[in-house]
C-alpha positions as CSV (number, residue, x, y, z in Angstrom):
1,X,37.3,-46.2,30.9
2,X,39.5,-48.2,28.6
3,X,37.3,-46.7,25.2
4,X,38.1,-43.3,26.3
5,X,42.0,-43.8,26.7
6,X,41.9,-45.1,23.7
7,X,40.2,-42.2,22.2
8,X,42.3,-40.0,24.1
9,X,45.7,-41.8,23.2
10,X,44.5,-41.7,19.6
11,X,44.5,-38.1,19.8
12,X,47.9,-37.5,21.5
13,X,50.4,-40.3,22.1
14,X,50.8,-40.4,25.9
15,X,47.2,-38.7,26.7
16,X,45.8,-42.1,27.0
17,X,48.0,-43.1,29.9
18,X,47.3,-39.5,31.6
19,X,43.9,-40.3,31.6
20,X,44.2,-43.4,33.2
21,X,47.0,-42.1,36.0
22,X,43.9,-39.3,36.7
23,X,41.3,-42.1,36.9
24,X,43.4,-43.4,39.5
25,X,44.3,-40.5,41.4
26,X,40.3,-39.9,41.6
27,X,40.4,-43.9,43.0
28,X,42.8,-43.3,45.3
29,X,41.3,-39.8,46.9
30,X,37.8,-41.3,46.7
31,X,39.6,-44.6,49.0
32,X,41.4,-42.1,51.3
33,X,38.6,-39.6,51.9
34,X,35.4,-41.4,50.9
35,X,33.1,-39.0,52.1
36,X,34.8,-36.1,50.5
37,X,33.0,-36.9,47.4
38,X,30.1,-34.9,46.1
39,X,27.0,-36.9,47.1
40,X,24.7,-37.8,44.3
41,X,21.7,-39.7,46.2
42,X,21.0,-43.4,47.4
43,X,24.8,-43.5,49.1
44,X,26.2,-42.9,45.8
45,X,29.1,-39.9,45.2
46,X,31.6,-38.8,42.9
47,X,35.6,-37.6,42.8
48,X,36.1,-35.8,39.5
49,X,39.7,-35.9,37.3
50,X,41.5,-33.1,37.5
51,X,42.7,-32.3,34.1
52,X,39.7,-34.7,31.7
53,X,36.0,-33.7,32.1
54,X,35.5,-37.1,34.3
55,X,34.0,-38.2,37.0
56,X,34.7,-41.2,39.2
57,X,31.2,-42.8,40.8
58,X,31.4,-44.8,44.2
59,X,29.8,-45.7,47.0
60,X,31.4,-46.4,50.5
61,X,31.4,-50.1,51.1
62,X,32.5,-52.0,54.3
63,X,36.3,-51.8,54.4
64,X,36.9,-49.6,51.0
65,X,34.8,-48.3,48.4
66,X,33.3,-49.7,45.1
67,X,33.6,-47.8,41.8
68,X,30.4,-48.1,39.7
69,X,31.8,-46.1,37.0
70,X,34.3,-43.7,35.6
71,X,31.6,-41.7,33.9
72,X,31.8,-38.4,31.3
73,X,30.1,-35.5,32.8
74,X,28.7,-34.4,29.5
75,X,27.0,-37.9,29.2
76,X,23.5,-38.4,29.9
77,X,23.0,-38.0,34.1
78,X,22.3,-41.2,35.9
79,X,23.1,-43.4,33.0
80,X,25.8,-46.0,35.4
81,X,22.6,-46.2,37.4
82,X,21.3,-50.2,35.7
83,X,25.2,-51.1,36.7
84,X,23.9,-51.5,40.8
């Protein structure tokens, strides 16, 4: 998360920080509404960004949620898998 707002800052002054304020938002939703997320197998789902091609990965935990990843959707699928 932090390499690609730096990427994206290095691009455009300020577009690092919009990444990170979408990040969030996704966080948030994902907390609020933790089944709304697209379900991607073994408890695991996603809330996507709205304006970066980005996808927040979570599963539902016991009072919350815990993000695995904040994962590109043109990277390899399944690659935040080895982080459970």
């Amino acid at each position: 998360m932090r390499a690609a707002a730096r990427y994206y800052e290095e691009r455009r002054i300020g577009l690092g920080n919009l990444f990170l304020n979408e990040v969030e938002h996704a966080v948030a939703f994902a907390a609020e509404h933790p089944s709304a997320g697209t379900a991607l197998g073994d408890g695991f789902r996603w809330a996507l960004t709205r304006r970066f091609r980005h996808a927040v990965i979570y599963r539902e935990r016991a009072g919350g949620i815990e993000v695995i990843a904040v994962a590109h959707l043109r990277r390899r699928p399944g690659y935040w898998r080895d982080r459970t």
